[in-house]
C-alpha positions in Angstrom: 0.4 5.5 19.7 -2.3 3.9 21.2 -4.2 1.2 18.8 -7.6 3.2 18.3 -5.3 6.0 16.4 -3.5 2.8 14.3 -6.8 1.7 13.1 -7.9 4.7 12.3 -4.5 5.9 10.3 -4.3 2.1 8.5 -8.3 3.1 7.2 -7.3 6.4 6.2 -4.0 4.8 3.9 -6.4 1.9 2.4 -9.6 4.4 1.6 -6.7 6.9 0.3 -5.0 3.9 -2.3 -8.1 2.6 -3.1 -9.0 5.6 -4.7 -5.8 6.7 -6.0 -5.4 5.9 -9.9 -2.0 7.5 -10.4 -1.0 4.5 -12.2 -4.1 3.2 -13.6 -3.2 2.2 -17.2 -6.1 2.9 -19.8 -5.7 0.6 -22.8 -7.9 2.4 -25.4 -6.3 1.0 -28.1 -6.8 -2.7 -27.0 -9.8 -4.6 -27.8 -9.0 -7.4 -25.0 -6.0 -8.3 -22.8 -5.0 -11.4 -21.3 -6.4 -15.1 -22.3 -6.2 -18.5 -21.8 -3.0 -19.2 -22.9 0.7 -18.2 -22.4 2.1 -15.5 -24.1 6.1 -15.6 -25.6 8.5 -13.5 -27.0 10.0 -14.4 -30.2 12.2 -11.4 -31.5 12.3 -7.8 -29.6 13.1 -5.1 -32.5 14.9 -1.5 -31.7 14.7 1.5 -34.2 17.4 3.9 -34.7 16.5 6.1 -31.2 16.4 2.9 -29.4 13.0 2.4 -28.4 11.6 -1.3 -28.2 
């Protein structure tokens, strides 16, 4: 391959991951994430089907 067709395959994989949302979480729910401090785990709980 010659390096005009590698620039123009790298653009076409950035513009096409920039706009894929696939994974793009959506926290409705959440009034605010993150903050200035740490966060910790103190206890992790499991109900009878196992989910955390």
């Amino acid at each position: 391959m010659n390096k005009q067709t590698i620039v123009i395959l790298t653009t076409i994989c950035l513009l096409i991951a920039a706009k894929s949302h696939a994974q793009y979480p959506t926290f409705n729910w959440a009034k605010a994430m993150g903050g200035s401090g740490d966060d910790f785990c103190r206890s992790v709980a499991f109900d009878a089907s196992g989910n955390v």
